[in-house]
C-alpha positions in Angstrom: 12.4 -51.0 -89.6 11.7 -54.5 -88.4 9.8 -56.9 -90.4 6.6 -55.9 -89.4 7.0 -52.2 -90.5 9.4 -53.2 -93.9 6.2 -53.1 -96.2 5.0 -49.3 -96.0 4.1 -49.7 -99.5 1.4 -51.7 -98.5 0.3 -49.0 -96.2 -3.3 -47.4 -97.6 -4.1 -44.3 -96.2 -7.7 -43.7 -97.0 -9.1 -40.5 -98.2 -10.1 -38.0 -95.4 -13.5 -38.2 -95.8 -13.7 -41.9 -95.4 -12.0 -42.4 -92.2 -8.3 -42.5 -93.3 -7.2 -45.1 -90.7 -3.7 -47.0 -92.2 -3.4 -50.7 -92.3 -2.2 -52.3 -89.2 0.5 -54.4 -89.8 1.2 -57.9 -87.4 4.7 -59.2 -86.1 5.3 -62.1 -88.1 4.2 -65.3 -86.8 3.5 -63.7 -83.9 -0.2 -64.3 -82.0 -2.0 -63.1 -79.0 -1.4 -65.5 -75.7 -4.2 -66.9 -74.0 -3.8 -66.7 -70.6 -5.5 -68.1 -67.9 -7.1 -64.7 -65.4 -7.3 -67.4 -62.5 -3.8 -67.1 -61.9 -3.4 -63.5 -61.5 -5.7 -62.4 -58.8 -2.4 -60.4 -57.0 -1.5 -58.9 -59.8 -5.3 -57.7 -61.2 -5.1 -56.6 -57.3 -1.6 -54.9 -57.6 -3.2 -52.7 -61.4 -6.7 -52.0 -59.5 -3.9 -50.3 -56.3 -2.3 -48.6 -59.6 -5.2 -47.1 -61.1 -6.4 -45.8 -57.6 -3.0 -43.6 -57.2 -3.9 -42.8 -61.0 -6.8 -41.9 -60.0 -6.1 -39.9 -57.3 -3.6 -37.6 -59.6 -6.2 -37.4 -61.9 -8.7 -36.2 -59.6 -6.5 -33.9 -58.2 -5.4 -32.1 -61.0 -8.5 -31.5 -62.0 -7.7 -31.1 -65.9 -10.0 -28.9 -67.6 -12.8 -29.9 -65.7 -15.7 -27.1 -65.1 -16.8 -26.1 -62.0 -15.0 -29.2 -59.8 -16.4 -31.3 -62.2 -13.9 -34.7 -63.3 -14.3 -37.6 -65.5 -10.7 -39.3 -66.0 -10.2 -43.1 -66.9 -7.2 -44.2 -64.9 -8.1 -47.6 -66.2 -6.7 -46.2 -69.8 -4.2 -44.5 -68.4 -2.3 -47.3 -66.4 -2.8 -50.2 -69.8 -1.1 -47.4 -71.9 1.7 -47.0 -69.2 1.9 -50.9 -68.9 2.6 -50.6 -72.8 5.1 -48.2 -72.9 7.1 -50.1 -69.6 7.1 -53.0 -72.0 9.9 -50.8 -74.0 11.6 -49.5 -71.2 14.9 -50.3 -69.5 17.3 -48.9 -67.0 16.3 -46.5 -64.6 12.7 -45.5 -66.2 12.1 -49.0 -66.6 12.8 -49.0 -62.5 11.0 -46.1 -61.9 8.2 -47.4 -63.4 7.8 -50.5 -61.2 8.4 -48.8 -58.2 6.4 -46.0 -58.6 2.8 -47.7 -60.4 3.4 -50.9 -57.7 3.2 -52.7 -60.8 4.1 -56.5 -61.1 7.5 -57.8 -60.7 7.1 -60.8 -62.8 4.4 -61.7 -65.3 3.4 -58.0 -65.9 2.5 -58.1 -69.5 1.0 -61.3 -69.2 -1.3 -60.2 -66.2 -2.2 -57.1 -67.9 -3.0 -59.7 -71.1 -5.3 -61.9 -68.6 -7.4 -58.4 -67.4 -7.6 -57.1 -71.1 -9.2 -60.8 -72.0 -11.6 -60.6 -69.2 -12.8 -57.0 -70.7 -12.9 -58.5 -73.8 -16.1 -60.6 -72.6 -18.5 -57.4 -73.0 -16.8 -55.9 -76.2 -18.4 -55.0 -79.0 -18.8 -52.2 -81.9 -19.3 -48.8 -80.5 -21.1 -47.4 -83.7 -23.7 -49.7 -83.1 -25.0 -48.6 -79.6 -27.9 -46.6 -79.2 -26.9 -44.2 -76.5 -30.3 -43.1 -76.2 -31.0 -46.9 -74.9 -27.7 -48.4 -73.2 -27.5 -52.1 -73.9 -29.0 -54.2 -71.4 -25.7 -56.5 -72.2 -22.3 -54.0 -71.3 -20.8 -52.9 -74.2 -17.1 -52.5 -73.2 -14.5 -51.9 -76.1 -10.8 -51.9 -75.0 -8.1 -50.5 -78.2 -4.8 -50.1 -78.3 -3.2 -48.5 -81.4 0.8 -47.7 -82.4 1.7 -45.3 -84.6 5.0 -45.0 -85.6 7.1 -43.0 -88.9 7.7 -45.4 -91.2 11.4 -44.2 -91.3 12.4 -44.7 -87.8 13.6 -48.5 -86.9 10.8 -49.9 -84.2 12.5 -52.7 -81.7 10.9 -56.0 -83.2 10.7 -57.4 -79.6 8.9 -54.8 -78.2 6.1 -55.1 -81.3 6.3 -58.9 -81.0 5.4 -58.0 -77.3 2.4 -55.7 -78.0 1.3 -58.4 -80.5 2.0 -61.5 -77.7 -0.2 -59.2 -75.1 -1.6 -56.1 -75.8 -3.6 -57.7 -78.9 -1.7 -54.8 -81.4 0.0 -54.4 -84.4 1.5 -51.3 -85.4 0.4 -48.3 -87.7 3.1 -47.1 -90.0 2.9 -43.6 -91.0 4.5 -40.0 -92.2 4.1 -38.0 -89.1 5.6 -35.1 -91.3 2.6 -35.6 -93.6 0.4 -34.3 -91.1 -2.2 -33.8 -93.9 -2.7 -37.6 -93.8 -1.8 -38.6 -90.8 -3.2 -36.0 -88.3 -6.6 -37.6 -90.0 -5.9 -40.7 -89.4 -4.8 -40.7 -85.9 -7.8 -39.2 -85.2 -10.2 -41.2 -87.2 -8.4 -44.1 -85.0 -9.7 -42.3 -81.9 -13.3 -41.6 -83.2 -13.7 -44.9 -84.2 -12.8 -46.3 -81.3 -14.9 -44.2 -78.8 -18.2 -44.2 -80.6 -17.6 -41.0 -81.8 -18.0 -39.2 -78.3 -14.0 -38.2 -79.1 -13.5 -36.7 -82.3 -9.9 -35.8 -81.8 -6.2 -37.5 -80.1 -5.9 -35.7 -77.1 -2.4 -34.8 -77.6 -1.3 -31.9 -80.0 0.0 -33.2 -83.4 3.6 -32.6 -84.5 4.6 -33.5 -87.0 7.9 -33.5 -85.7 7.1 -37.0 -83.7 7.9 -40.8 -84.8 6.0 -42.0 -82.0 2.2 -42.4 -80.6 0.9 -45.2 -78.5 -2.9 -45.0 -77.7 -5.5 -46.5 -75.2 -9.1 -45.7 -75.7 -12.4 -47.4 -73.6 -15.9 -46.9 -74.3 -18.5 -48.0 -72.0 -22.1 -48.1 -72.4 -24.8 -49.9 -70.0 -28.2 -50.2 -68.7 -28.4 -50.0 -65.3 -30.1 -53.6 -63.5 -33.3 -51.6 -62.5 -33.6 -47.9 -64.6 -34.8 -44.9 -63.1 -38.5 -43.6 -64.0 -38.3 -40.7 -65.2 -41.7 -39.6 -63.9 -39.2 -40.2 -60.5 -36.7 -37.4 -61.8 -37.4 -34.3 -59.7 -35.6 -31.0 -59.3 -34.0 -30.7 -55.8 -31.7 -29.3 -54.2 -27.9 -29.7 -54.4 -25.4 -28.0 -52.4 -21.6 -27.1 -53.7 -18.8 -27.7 -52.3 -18.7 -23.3 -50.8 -22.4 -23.7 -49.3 -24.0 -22.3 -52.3 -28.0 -24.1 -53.2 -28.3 -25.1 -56.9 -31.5 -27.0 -58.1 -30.8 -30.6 -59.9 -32.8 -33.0 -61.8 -32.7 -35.9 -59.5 -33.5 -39.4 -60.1 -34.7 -41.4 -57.3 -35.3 -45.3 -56.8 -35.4 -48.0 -54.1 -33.0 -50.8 -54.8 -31.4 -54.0 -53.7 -27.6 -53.2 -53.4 -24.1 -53.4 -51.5 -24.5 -50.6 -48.6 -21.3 -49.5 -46.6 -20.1 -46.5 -44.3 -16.2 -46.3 -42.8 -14.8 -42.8 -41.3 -16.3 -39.9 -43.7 -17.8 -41.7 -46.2 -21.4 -43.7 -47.0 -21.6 -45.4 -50.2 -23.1 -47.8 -53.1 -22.5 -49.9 -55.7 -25.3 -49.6 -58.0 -25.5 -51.9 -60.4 -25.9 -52.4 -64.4 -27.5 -55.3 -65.8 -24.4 -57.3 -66.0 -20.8 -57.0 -64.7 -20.5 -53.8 -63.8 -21.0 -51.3 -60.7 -21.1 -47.6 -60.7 -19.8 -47.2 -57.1 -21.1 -43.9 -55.5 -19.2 -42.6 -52.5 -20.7 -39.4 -50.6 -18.4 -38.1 -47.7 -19.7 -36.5 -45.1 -20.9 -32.9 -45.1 -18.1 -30.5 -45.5 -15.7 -33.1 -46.8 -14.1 -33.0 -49.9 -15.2 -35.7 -52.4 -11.8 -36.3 -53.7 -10.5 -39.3 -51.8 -6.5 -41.0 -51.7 -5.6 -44.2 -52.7 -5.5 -46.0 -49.6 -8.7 -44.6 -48.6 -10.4 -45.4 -52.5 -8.8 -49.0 -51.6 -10.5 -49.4 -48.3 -13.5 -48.2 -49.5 -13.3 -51.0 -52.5 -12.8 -53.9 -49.9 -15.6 -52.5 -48.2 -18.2 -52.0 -50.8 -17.0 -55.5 -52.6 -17.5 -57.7 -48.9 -20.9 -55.0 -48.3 -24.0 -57.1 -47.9 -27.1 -56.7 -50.5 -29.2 -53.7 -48.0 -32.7 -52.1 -49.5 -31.7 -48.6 -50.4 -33.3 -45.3 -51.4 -31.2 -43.3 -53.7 -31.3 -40.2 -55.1 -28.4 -39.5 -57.9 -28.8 -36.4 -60.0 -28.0 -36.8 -64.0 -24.9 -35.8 -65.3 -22.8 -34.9 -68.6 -19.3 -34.8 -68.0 -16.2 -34.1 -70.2 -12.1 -33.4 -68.9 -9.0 -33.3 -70.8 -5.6 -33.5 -69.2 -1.9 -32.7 -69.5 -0.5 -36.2 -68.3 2.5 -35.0 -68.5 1.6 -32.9 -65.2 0.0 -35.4 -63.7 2.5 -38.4 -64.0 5.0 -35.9 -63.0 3.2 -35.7 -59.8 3.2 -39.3 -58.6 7.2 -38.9 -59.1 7.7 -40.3 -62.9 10.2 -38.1 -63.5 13.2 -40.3 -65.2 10.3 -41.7 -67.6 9.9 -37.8 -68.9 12.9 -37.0 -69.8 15.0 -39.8 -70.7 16.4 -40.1 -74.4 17.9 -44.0 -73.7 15.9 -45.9 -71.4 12.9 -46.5 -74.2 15.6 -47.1 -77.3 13.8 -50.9 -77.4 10.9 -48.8 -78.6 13.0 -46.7 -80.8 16.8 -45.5 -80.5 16.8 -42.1 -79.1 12.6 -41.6 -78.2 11.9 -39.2 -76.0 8.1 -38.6 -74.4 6.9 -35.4 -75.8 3.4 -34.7 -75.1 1.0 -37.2 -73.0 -2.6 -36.2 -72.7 -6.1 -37.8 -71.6 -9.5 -36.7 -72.9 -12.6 -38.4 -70.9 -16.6 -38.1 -70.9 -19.1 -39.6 -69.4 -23.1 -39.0 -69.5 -25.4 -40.6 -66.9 -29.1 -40.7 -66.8 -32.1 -42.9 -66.1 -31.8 -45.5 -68.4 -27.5 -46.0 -67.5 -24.6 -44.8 -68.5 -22.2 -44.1 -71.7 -18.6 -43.1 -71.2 -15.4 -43.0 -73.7 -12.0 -41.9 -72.9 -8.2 -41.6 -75.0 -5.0 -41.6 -73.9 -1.8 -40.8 -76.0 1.4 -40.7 -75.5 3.6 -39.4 -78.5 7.3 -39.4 -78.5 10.0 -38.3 -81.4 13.6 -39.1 -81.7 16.4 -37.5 -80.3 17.8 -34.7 -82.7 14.5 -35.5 -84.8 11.2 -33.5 -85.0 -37.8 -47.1 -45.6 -35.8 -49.1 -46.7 -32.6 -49.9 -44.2 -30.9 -46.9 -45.9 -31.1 -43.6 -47.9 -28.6 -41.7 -49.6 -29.0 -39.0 -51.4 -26.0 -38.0 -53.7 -26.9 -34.0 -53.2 -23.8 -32.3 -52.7 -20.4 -32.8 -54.4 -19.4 -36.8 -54.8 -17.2 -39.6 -55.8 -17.8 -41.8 -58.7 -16.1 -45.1 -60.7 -17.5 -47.3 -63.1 -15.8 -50.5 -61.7 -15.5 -54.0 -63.4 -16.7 -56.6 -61.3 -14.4 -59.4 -61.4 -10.8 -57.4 -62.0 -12.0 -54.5 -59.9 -10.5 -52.2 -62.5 -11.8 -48.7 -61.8 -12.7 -47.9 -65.8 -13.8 -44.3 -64.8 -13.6 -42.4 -62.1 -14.6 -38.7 -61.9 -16.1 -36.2 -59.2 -19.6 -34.2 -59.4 -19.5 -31.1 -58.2 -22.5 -29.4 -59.6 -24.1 -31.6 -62.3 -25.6 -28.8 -64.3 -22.4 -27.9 -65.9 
């Protein structure tokens, strides 16, 4: 394999009960770029356009969502695609670009710039109390490679992960799935707090290939909710029927704004983040398209501050989903089956399975969310106020970041009770 992957000796699997993540190995002489976000405003626009049509597929497909209910990060989704296009060529690599509206020059140093300005509010997931989100964000970005330590990995796309994406690369045994089925997903658990246990995507052992994008998000809101203001009331679903809610109610200082079926917020956490809330009118569904989630975003981000009363009910959230469906859907079909356009990555690699899991849990105090992506591949032949709102039937919701725009998370509520 390249030089970055030619020791797998000094690879140290750990034993499974201590969290058996293997050493990641660096490109040689290779270091992370500083780049200068300033000088990328287009392109942090053209990646927040992205993760709306993400977004949008996501919603639509629903995963395994219960009741209506969806919590997808289209945030994760589009950095692990932007990792993958660094590999590509020919038609996928085409197909890509076209299809996400992503960059045509400067992409992986763009996508560099938005990961750094993330980077301001990371921090260790273990060490958040969830029962008291941080009054300071904590926002922790990964990205993990795994790859079979006898398949030859293109040293330019690794020096390129390395240059951008912050990432080394994890050599393995994907046919050892006794060892590295652990550590895969000790990888993920780590990385999301420990709110996802597994990889989202089946193990086979059969693969040489899995890239990974995790986020974990945990904030106080600006102003909590009292709970001595949480109330049961009335929620109605999306077919008429009446369900009773805890519902949390305050009066707040935010960014108001209405356009044609919608009213909605941005309520704020303590620091650099909104949850925007988006109610459509009655009888309207709450899932909304890309154009429309971008309209509503210049909206909400040019909205004046308005005294609001707001009633949100509490939620608890969790989806998983088959990307493979869902990127098949916005027309990535050439990325899904080819066995040459990603032979940067590794001669012969194919896509086989490509899965999200996502959960989020809101409540007075703020919010705490986590979501994984993976994509695994093998080798060919190889294994009174001015305003009220009241957020009481089915709705739209993101966790945005301020100054990218970057929809984290971005999910429906249906019926919060479920």
């Amino acid at each position: 394999m390249a030089k970055m992957v030619a020791a797998s000796a000094a690879v140290a699997l750990a034993t499974a009960c201590s969290a058996p993540v293997p050493e990641m190995l660096k490109a040689d002489g290779v270091e992370r770029v500083s780049v200068d976000g300033m000088a990328y405003a287009s392109e942090f626009r053209a990646f927040r356009e992205s993760a709306f049509g993400l977004g949008e597929a996501l919603l639509a497909d629903g995963g395994n969502g219960s009741g209506g209910n969806v919590v997808s990060s289209p945030g994760s989704v589009l950095v692990a695609l932007a990792m993958l296009r660094a590999g590509a060529t020919g038609e996928t690599a085409a197909e890509m670009d076209a299809v996400m509206g992503l960059p045509e020059n400067g992409r992986d140093e763009a996508m560099n710039a938005l990961l750094a300005s993330l980077a301001k509010f990371d921090g260790d997931p273990g060490a958040v109390d969830e029962d008291k989100p941080p009054r300071h964000p904590v926002l922790h970005t990964a990205n993990g490679l795994f790859v079979d330590d006898g398949v030859p990995t293109g040293e330019a796309f690794l020096s390129t992960l390395a240059r951008h994406y912050g990432t080394g690369v994890y050599p393995v045994d994907f046919a050892n799935a006794a060892a590295t089925k652990p550590a895969i997903d000790a990888w993920v658990d780590r990385n999301t707090g420990g709110r996802i246990k597994q990889a989202p995507a089946d193990y086979d052992p059969r693969n040489t290939f899995s890239l990974l994008n995790s986020v974990y998000f945990a904030a106080a809101w600006r102003e909590p909710f009292d709970p001595v203001d949480t109330s049961n009331t009335v929620f109605t679903k999306a077919g008429g029927e009446q369900v009773m809610v805890p519902a949390m109610n305050n009066v707040l200082l935010m960014p108001y704004a209405e356009g044609a079926g919608w009213r909605g917020v941005d309520l704020p956490y303590a620091e650099g983040f909104v949850m925007r809330l988006v109610l459509p009118d009655a009888g309207s569904d709450a899932i909304f398209g890309a154009s429309q989630l971008g309209e509503i975003a210049d909206a909400l981000d040019a909205a004046p501050h308005q005294t609001v009363q707001i009633q949100l009910p509490r939620w608890d959230h969790k989806s998983r989903f088959d990307l493979r469906e869902v990127l098949a859907s916005l027309g990535l079909d050439k990325m899904l089956i080819t066995s040459q356009d990603f032979n940067a990555i590794q001669p012969g690699l194919q896509l086989t399975q490509l899965a999200q899991a996502a959960n989020i849990t809101v409540a007075e105090k703020g919010t705490v969310a986590a979501a994984a992506t993976q994509f695994n591949g093998a080798v060919s032949g190889a294994p009174m106020p001015a305003h009220a709102i009241n957020f009481d039937r089915p709705f739209h919701y993101q966790v945005v970041h301020v100054d990218t725009g970057l929809p984290l998370f971005m999910g429906t509520v249906a019926d919060p009770r479920s």
